[in-house]
N, C-alpha and C positions, 0 to 999 in steps of 0.2 A: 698198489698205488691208486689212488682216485679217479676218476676218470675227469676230463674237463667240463664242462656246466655252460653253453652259452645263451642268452636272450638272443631270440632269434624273431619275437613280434611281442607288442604292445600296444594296451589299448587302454582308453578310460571315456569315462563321460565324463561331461559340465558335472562339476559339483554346485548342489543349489539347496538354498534353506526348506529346511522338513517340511514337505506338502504343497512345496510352488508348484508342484509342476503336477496338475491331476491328472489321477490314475498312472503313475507311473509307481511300479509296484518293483521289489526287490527282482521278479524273474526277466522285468523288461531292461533293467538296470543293467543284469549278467548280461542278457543279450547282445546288448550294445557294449559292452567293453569288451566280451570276449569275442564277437565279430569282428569288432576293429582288431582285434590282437592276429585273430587269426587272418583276418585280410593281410595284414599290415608283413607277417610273416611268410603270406602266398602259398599259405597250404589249409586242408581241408581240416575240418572236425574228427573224421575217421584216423587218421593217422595219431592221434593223440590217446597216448595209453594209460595215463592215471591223469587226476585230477585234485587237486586239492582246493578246497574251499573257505574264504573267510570270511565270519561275520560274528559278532557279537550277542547282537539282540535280534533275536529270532527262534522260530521251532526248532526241532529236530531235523535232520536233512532236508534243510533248508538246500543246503548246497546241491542236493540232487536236484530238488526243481530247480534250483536257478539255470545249474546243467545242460537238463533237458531241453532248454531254449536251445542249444547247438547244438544236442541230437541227441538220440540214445543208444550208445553203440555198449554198451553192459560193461565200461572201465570200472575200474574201481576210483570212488570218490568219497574221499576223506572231508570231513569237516570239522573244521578248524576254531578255536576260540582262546585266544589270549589276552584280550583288553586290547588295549590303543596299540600293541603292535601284532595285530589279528593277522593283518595286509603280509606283512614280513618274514610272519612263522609259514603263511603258507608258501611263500617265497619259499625259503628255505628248505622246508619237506620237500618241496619240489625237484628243486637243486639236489637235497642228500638221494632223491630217488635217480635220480641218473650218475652222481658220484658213488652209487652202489652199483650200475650197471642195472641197476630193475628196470629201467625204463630209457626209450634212447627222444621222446616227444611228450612236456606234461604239462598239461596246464595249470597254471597258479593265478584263483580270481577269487575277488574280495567285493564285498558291497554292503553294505548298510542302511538302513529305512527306521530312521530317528524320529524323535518326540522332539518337541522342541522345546527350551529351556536347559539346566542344567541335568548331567548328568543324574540316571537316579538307578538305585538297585531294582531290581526284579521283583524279588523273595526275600519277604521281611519274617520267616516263621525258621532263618536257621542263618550258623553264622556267615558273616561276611567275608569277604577272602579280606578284605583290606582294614580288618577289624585289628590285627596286633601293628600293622603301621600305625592307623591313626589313635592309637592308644599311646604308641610311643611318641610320636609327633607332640600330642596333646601336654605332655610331660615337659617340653621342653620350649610350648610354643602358645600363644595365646589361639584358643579354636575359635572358628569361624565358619560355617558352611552356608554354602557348599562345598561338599571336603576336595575336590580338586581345584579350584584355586587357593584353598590353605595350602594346603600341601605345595603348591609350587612356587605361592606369594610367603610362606613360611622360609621354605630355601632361599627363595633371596634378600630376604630381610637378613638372615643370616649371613649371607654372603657380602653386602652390606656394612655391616657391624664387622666382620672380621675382617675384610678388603678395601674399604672406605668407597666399593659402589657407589654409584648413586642412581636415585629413578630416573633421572634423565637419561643414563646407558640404556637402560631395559626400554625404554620409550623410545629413546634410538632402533633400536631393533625391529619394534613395531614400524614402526614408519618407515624402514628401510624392506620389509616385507610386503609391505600396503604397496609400496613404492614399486616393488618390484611385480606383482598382481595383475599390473594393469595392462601388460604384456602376454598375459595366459590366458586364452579366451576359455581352460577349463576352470579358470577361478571363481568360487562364490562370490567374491568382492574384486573390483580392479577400478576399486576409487583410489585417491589418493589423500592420506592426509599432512597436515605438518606435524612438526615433533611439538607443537603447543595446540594440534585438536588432537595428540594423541594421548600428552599429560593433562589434559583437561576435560575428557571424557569420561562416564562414571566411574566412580572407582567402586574396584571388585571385591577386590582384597590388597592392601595398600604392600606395595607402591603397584600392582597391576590396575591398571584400567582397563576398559572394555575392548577398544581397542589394541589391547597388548593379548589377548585369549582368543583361541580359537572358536569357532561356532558349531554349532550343534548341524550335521549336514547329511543328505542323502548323497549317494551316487555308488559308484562300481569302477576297479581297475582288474587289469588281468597283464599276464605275461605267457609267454610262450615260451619255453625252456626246452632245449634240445643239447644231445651229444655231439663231439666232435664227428662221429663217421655220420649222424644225420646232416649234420650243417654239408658236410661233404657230397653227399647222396644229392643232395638236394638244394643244393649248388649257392646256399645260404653267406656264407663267408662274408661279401660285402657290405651284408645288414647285419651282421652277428657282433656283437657284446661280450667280450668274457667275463664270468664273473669269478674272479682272480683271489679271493679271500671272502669267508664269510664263518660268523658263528653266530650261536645265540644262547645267553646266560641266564643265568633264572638270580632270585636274593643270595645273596651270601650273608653270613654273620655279620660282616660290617653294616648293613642295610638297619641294623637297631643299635648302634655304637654310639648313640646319644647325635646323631649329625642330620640335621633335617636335609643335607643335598642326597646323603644315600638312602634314608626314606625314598628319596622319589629317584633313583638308581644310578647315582650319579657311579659307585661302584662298578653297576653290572654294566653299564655303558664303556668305565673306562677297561675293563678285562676284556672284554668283545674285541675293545678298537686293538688292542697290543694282539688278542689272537689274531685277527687281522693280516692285522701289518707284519706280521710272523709269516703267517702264510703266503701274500702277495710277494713278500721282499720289496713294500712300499713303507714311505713314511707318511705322517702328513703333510711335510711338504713338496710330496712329488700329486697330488692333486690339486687340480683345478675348480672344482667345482662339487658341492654337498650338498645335498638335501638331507636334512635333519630336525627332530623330533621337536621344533617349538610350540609345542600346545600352550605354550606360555612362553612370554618374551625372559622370563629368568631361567627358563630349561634351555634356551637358546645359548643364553651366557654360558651356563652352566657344563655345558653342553660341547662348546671349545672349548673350555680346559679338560673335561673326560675324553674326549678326540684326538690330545695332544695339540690342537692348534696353537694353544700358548699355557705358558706353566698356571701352575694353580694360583687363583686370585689373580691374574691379570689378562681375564677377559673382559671388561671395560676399557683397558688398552687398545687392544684388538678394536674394537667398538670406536672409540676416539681417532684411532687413525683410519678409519675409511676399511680396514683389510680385509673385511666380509661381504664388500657389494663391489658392484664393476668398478675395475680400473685397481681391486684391492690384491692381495696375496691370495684372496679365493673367491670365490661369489658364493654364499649359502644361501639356500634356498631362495633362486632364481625361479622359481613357480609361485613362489609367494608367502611358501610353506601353509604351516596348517592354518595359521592365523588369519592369513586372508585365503588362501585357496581353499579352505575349508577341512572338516576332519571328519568322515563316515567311515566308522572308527573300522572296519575290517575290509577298507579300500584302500586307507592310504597309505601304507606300505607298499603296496604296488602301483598307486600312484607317482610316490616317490622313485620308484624302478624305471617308469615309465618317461618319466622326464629326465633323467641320467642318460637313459638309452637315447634317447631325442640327442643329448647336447654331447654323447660321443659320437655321434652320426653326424652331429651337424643340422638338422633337424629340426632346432629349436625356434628358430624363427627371431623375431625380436629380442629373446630371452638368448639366444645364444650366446655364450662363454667363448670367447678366441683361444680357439686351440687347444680343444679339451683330449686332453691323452689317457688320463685315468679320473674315476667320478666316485664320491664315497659318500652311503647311505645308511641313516641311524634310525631308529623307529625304535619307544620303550612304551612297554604298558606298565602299570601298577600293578602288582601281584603276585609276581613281576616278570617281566620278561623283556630284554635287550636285543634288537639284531642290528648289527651291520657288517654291511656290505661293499665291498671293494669289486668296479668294474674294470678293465679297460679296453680301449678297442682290440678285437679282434686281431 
């Protein structure tokens, strides 16, 4: 039998646009998320026995410098790379390292130090991982790059056309994230706009506008992850988070089935959420409160119905009645998600951890959910790679 997994400290910095903030380099970034983590859990650096590391773009053991900012005690540290859900997988390595008993203290930290503009490849002399997606995509879809608003302004044109969507749902979304930003002092943005500077803003890839797409952003999260007899030892319980279901799915067959949502994993999202919820003995409707992967306001849509939040094609429903922001059947992404809080692509998985952990504690400040019992957490890269994550308290 597994052993129990809990969050027992969290930490992140301000996420802020590539190069605001000079000299601040990926090792000062770790530093500061994973002190606050290890503050936050009231135990030292030494006590922590592996380490897993996420970041995207970057050298090789990148994650040992960043490390080394909180000390060199000679753990083993892995590093980590899966695209936009970098943050999550190292979550979860984390997590599977004490549900095997290898470790009973590990930390899990992600950060990022971006260019700015759209996303772009590395290595143009070999192939691309996301070369048989957007071949398939292209078959099906009119192209347009930058390939990651095709790809997710493709899905919901499709969604669209088969659901009778419209860009005002997806512009909904936007501005209920803006909306919600302005309450997260770790947010890159916590302006406010309306749903007419939100459809009237440039457009990306139609129906997304600028404002509906996440930004290109630097910064660092970390989590602190410990066994039941540590929380015990060490008298944690109070501050502790369980993390009560968790998996993570890579493409299946369906991901080329001719469907632009499973191009961008709309599958591997919904297999995760059902292993999940197998595991927990949760549904979606016994959480309160999600943070989940809108790197686009159409993944967002997309996004509840792979979750289960409402059957397929009627998340513009959802959307129209109010049931994803306060006062609704859940609050999603009450940090602002990635669209306005920003995306440093192998931080925000653990960003997202970090603010779940806030709002089962109670913690969250303005952003607080009344009466959050259980919290559930999505993060997908292209490439592919799905995690989430079901908490609840302690």
């Amino acid at each position: 039998m597994a052993n129990r997994v809990y969050v027992v400290g969290v930490g992140m910095t301000k996420f802020e646009k590539p190069g605001r903030r000079e000299g601040w380099d990926y090792p000062q970034m770790a530093r500061e998320a994973g002190t606050n983590a290890l503050e936050d859990a009231g135990v030292a650096y030494d006590v922590v026995q592996q380490a897993y590391v996420g970041y995207v773009y970057g050298e090789s053991t990148s994650g040992q410098r960043a490390v080394y900012e909180l000390g060199m005690t000679g753990i083993p540290v892995v590093n980590v790379n899966n695209n936009c859900s970098t943050g999550s997988t190292a979550l979860y390595l984390a997590a599977e390292a004490i549900r095997g008993g290898r470790a009973d203290c590990v930390l899990a930290l992600g950060f990022e130090k971006m260019q700015p503009g759209s996303l772009a490849s590395t290595y143009d002399d070999r192939e691309q991982p996301l070369g048989n997606h957007l071949q398939a995509l292209a078959e099906i879809s009119e192209v347009l790059f930058p390939p990651a608003p095709w790809m997710f302004g493709a899905a919901g044109r499709e969604h669209m056309a088969k659901y009778g969507t419209t860009a005002e749902h997806f512009a909904k979304i936007g501005e209920k994230n803006h909306r919600h930003s302005v309450n997260n002092p770790y947010a890159q943005f916590q302006d406010v706009y309306s749903l007419e500077d939100i459809l009237a803003s440039r457009m990306i890839y139609d129906p997304l506008t600028k404002l509906q797409c996440s930004p290109t952003s630097d910064g660092s999260g970390a989590a602190i992850l410990a066994s039941e007899s540590f929380v015990a030892d060490h008298d944690l319980a109070g501050r502790a988070v369980e993390i009560v279901g968790q998996a993570l799915t890579t493409d299946f067959r369906s991901t080329f089935d001719g469907s632009a949502k499973n191009i961008v994993g709309y599958d591997m999202t919904r297999q995760a959420a059902l292993s999940v919820y197998d595991q927990a003995g949760l549904g979606p409707a016994d959480f309160q409160v999600v943070e989940l992967h809108d790197c686009f306001s159409a993944n967002e849509l997309l996004t509840y119905e792979a979750l289960g939040l409402c059957e397929e094609g009627e998340g513009g429903h959802l959307v129209d009645a109010g049931d994803t922001t306060y006062g609704g059947r859940w609050v999603v992404n009450p940090s602002g998600g990635l669209i306005s809080k920003g995306h440093p692509l192998g931080a925000t998985g653990l960003a997202q951890c970090a603010e779940l952990t806030w709002q089962l504690r109670g913690d969250a400040d303005r952003r607080q959910v009344p009466d959050v019992r259980a919290a559930l957490q999505h993060n997908i890269g292209l490439g592919g790679a799905a995690v989430v994550t079901a908490y609840q308290r302690a």
